[in-house]
C-alpha positions in Angstrom: -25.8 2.0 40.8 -29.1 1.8 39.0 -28.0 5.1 36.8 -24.4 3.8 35.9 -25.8 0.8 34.8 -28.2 2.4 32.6 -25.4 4.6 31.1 -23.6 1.7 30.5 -26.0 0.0 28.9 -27.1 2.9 27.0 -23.4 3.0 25.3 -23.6 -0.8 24.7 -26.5 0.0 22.5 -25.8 2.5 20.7 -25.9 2.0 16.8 -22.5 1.7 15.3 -21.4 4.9 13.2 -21.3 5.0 9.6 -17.3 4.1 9.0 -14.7 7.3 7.8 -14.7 7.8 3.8 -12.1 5.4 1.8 -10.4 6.2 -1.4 -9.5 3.3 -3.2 -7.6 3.4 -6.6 -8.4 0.5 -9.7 -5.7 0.2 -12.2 -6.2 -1.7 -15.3 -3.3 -2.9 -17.1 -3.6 -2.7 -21.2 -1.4 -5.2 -23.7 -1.1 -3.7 -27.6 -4.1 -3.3 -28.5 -5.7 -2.3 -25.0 -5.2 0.7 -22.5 -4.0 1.2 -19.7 -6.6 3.0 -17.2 -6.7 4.6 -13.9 -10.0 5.2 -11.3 -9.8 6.8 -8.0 -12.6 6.0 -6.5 -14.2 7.6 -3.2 -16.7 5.2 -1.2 -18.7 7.1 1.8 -21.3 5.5 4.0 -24.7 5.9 5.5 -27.1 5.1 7.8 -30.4 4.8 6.4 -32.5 3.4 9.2 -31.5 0.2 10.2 -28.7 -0.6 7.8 -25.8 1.3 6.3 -25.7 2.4 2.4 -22.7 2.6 0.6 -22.1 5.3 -2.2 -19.3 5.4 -4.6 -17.7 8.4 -6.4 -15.4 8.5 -9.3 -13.2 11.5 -7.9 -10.1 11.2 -10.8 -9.7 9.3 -14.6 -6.3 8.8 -16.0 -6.1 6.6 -19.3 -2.8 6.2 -20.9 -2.3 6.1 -25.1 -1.5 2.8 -26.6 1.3 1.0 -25.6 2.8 3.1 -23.1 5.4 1.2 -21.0 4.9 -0.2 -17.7 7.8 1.4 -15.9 6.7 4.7 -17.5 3.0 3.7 -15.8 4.8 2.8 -12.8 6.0 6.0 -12.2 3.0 7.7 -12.9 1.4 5.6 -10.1 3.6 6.5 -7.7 3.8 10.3 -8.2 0.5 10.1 -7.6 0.5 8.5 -4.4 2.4 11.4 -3.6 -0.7 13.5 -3.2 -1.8 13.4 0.7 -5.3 12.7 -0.7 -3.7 9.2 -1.5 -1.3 8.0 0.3 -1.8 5.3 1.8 -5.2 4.0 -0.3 -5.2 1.1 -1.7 -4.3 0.4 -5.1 -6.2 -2.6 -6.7 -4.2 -4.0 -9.4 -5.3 -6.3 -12.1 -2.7 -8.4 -12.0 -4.3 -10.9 -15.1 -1.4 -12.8 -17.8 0.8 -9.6 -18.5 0.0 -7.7 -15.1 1.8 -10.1 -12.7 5.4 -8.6 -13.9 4.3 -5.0 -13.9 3.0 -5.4 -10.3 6.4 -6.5 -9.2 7.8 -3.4 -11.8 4.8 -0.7 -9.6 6.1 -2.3 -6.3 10.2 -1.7 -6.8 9.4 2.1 -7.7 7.5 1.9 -3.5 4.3 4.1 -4.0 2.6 5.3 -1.3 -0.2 3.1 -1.7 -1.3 -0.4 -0.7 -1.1 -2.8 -3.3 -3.3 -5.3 -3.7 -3.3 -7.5 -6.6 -6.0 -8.7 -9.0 -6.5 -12.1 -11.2 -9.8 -12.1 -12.8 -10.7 -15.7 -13.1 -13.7 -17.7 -14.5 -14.2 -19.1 -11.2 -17.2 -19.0 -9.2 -15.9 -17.6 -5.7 -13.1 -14.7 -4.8 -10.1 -16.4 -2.7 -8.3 -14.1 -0.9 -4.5 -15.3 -1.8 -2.1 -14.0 -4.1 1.1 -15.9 -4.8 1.4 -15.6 -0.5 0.5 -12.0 -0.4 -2.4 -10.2 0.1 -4.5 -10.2 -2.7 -7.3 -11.5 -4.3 -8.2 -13.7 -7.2 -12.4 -12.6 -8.1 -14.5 -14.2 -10.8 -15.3 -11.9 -13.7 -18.9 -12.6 -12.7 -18.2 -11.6 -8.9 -16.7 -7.7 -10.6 -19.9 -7.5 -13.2 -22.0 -8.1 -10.2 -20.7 -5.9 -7.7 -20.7 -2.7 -10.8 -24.2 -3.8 -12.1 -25.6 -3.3 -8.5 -24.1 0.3 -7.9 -25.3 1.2 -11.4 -28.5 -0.2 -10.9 -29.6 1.6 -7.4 -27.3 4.8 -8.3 -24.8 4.0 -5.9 -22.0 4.9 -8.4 -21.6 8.7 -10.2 -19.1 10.3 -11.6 -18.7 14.5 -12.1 -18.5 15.5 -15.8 -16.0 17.9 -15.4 -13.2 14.8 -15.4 -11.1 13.7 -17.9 -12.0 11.1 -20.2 -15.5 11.2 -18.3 -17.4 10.6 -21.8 -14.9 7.8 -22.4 -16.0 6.2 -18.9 -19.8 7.1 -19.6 -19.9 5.5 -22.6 -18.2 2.3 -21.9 -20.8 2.2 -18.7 -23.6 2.1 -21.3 -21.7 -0.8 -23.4 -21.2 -2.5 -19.9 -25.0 -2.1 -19.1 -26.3 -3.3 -21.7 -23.7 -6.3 -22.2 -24.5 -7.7 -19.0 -27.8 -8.6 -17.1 -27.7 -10.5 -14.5 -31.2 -12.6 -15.4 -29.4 -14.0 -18.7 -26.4 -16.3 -17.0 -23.0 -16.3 -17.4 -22.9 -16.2 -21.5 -22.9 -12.6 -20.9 -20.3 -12.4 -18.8 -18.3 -14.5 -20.3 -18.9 -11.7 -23.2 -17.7 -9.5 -21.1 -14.3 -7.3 -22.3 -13.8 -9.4 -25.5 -14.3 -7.1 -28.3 -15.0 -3.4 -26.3 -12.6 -1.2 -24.8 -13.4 -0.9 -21.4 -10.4 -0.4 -19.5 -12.1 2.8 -17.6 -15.1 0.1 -16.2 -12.7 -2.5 -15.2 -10.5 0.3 -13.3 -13.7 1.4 -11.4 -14.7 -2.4 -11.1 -12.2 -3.4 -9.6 -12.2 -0.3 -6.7 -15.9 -0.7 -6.4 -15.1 -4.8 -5.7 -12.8 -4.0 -3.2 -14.8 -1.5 -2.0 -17.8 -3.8 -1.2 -16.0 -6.8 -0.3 -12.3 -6.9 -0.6 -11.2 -4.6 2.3 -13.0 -6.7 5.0 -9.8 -8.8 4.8 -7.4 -6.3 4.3 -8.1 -3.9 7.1 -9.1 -3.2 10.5 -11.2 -0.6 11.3 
């Protein structure tokens, strides 16, 4: 009895394991004078002694020239999901002003993904609601945050050999140096109003929903 009990108690103990690697896709929706961008984004996690570390990887970069149509998007969104790799990942949309149609547009052409819509607000807390779906509304401050802490402990890389990686590169240094979290919101309000950086809010939003979004959304 004595040595089933210790077994038992043994198990009970054990330290959870490090959960399977998640591939989360971020697409920003462009107007005129913006682009549309695409990160697929690979988070893995570690145990480093008593707490778990998570690491993100950009693993693919699509960016799409000026004023490309949404239903041509759309498509390319869901031939994409085609790849086993990706169906069935999420993909975050920002779903700000013009992006609440061309959700709807993504969602009648039935990609193998997971949507999950995304208003960036000037709030100061993410609710996780969505015009009665699942989704999320998150503060621009909350997706700044969340990207400034990856970059900051080198949680986030990307592999040079993608596309567009000198595109994403440089608007990371723009980001960087546009926001710091010791000066307030003045720079994130700042934030996307005179840069491109479609490629940073792309691999914003999947690092967000990475971090904090999925708790919601799925059971492991």
């Amino acid at each position: 009895m004595s040595s089933i009990m210790g077994n038992t108690l043994r198990a009970d103990l054990a330290p959870p394991l490090p959960r399977p690697p998640l591939t989360i896709a971020g697409l920003d929706l462009g107007q005129t004078h913006d682009f549309t961008a695409l990160a697929v984004v690979e988070r893995t996690e570690t145990r480093e002694g008593e707490r778990f570390v998570r690491r993100y990887a950009v693993r693919g970069l699509k960016r799409w020239p000026l004023r490309t149509e949404y239903t041509a998007v759309a498509k390319d969104a869901a031939a994409l999901f085609e790849r086993p790799e990706l169906t069935g990942a999420p993909l975050c949309i920002d779903a700000t002003g013009v992006g609440a149609p061309v959700v709807e547009i993504i969602r009648e052409k039935k990609p193998k993904a997971r949507l999950v819509p995304f208003v960036i607000t000037g709030g100061q807390h993410a609710q996780a609601e969505y015009e009665g779906r699942q989704g999320w509304k998150v503060p621009k401050r909350e997706l700044a945050s969340v990207l400034q802490a990856l970059l900051g402990t080198r949680r986030l890389k990307a592999s040079p050999a993608l596309p567009d990686f000198r595109v994403l590169t440089r608007e990371l240094q723009t980001f960087s140096v546009k926001i710091n979290l010791n000066t307030g919101s003045e720079s994130f309000e700042a934030w996307r109003e005179k840069d491109h950086d479609d490629m940073v809010l792309a691999v914003a939003i999947a690092a967000w929903f990475g971090e904090k979004g999925n708790r919601r959304l799925e059971i492991w």
